[in-house]
Residue, then its C-alpha position, 0 to 999 in steps of 0.5 A: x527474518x531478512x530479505x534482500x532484493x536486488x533485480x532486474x527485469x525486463x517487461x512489456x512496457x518497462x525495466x522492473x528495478x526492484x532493490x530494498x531490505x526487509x528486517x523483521x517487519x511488514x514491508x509493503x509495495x503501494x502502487x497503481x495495477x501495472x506497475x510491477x508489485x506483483x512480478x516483484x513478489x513472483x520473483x522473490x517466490x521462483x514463479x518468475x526468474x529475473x534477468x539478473x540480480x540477486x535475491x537472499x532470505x535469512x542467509x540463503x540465496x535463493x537467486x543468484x544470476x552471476x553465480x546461477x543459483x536459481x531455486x525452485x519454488x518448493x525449496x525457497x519456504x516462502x508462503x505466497x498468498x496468490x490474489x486467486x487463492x490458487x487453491x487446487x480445485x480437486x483436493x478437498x479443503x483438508x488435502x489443500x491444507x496437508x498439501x503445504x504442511x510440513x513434518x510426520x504425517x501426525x504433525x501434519x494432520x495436527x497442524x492440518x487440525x489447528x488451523x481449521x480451529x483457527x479459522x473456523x473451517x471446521x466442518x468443512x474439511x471434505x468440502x471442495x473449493x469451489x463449494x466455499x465462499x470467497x471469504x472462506x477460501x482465503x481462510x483456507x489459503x491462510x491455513x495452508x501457509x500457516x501449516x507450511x514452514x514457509x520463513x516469510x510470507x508474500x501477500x499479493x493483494x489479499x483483500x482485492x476479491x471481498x466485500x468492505x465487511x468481509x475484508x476487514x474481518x479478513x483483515x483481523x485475521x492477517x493482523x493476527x497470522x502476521x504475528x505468528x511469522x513475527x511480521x515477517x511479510x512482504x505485502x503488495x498493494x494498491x490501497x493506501x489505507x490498507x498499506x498503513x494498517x498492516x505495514x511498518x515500511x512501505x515502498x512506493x513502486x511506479x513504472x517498475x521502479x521503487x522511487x520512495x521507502x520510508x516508515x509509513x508515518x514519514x511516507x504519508x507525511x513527506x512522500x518525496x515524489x509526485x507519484x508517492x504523493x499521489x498514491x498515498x491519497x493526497x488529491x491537491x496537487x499544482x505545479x510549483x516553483x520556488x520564490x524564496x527560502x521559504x516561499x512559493x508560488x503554488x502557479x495552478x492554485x495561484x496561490x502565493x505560499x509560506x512554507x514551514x521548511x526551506x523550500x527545495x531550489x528544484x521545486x516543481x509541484x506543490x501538495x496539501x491533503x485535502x483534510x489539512x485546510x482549516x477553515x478561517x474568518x479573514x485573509x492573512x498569511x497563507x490565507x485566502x478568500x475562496x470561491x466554493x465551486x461544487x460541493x458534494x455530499x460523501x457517507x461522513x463528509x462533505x468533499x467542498x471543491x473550491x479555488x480562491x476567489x477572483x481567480x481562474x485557479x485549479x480546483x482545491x478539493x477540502x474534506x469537512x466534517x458534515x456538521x462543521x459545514x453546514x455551521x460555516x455555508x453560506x459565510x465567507x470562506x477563507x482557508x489556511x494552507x498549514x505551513x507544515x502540511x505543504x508537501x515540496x516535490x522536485x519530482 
């Protein structure tokens, strides 16, 4: 599979730029609710049309504006798994699944057959939607686009309407769908942990533009922007400026920091996540004396919210296992900000 996007939009509150390559693999869009993903994918899928641009699927364009290609939906063999399901409510559970089926009416009905087994409808095949749980209606969207011959898949925020345990059995079942496309899948969503589970590349979208793709370990490690660093979790973040090839001045910590890489000449902030901090016995380099602020109890963890000693410092937010902390309360605490942990942003 391969997938190329290259539009442009115009929306409400901003430009949606969308430009990436996806090959033979799960591409992910992590962003917060507004930020474009979801128009991204519409256009891909000829839901929406774009205001120029061009979009190719393996060899077959699909959009383009110079040239006024603009398929239809149906012949663009794309399987979209809306947020709703978009199941149509008047069709029984097995007409849902024909409805998308691809080939004779006896392939149908045997494709039709396989992915009730699959997912464990059946039984249920003269049910009507709105007689299914939410659970069981996405298995029914699932099955609809397993029996299309959709060439790629486009995910729109799959898990967003379940409970934590039904959307990790959800979850499993994606996991094993994707296969059967050969990860072939565009995939939007807002949770990062989701997004590094499932995906092998992620581009971060904010304010309709993609400002970061990578590989997912990459991505987490350096997320190059304030906005990527965000969105992938890290909860520590100061402005910044550089005080030397290696050196910076963390100024809303007001920390002094050594940095294992040289540090970029346009650095404005400065990250760490929250569970890269180490806990030490006496000051020394990258190392300070800290006041501990609030600590609050999480279901594994405590979150111990803290700012160095003596100062008027923005507070740092340390993840620490339950045990350790109650090892450690009470001491002195000094943290050591890990040289190769610190995140350098210039934007």
């Amino acid at each position: 599979m391969e997938l190329t996007v290259s539009i442009r939009k115009g929306l409400r509150d901003f430009e949606l730029k969308a430009d990436f390559a996806v090959k033979d693999e799960v591409f992910a869009l992590l962003g917060a609710s507004g930020s474009g993903k979801s128009m991204t994918l519409k256009c891909i899928a000829g839901i929406e049309r774009p205001d120029e641009g061009r979009i190719v699927l393996n060899g077959r364009t699909l959009f383009d504006s110079k040239q006024s290609i603009d398929l239809p939906p149906q012949q663009r063999r794309v399987g979209y798994l809306f947020q709703n399901y978009a199941l149509f409510p008047n069709m029984t559970i097995a007409e849902n699944i024909l409805f998308g089926a691809v080939g004779t009416a006896a392939e149908k009905k045997a494709k039709m057959h396989d992915s009730l087994k699959r997912f464990g409808l059946e039984g249920m095949e003269g049910a009507y939607p709105t007689e299914l749980s939410g659970g069981q209606q996405q298995r029914v969207a699932f099955a609809r686009i397993l029996s299309s011959a959709a060439e790629l898949l486009l995910l729109d925020e799959p898990f967003s309407a379940l409970d934590s345990y039904l959307k990790w059995q959800m979850e499993l079942e994606l996991m094993e769908l994707l296969h059967s496309y050969d990860d072939a899948a565009v995939l939007v969503s807002h949770d990062r942990n989701e997004v590094y589970r499932l995906a092998n590349t992620i581009g971060v979208m904010n304010q309709g533009s993609i400002e970061a793709i990578n590989d997912r370990e990459e991505l987490f490690h350096q997320p190059q922007t304030l906005a990527a660093t965000l969105l992938t979790g890290c909860k520590n973040v100061s402005l910044a400026r550089r005080e030397g090839d290696y050196r910076l001045l963390a100024e809303e910590w007001e920390l002094p920091l050594q940095a294992a890489e040289e540090v970029p000449k346009g650095l404005q902030y400065v990250g760490v996540r929250a569970h890269y901090l180490e806990y030490r016995q006496e000051s020394g380099e990258n190392t300070f004396l800290m006041e501990v602020v609030q600590v609050i109890e999480d279901t594994f963890s405590y979150l111990v919210m803290v700012r160095r000693a003596g100062s008027k410092g923005k507070l740092i937010r340390w993840e620490v296992d339950k045990g350790f902390w109650q090892s450690v309360q009470g001491k002195e605490l000094y943290l050591y900000f890990l040289p190769e942990q610190l995140i350098l942003l210039e934007r």
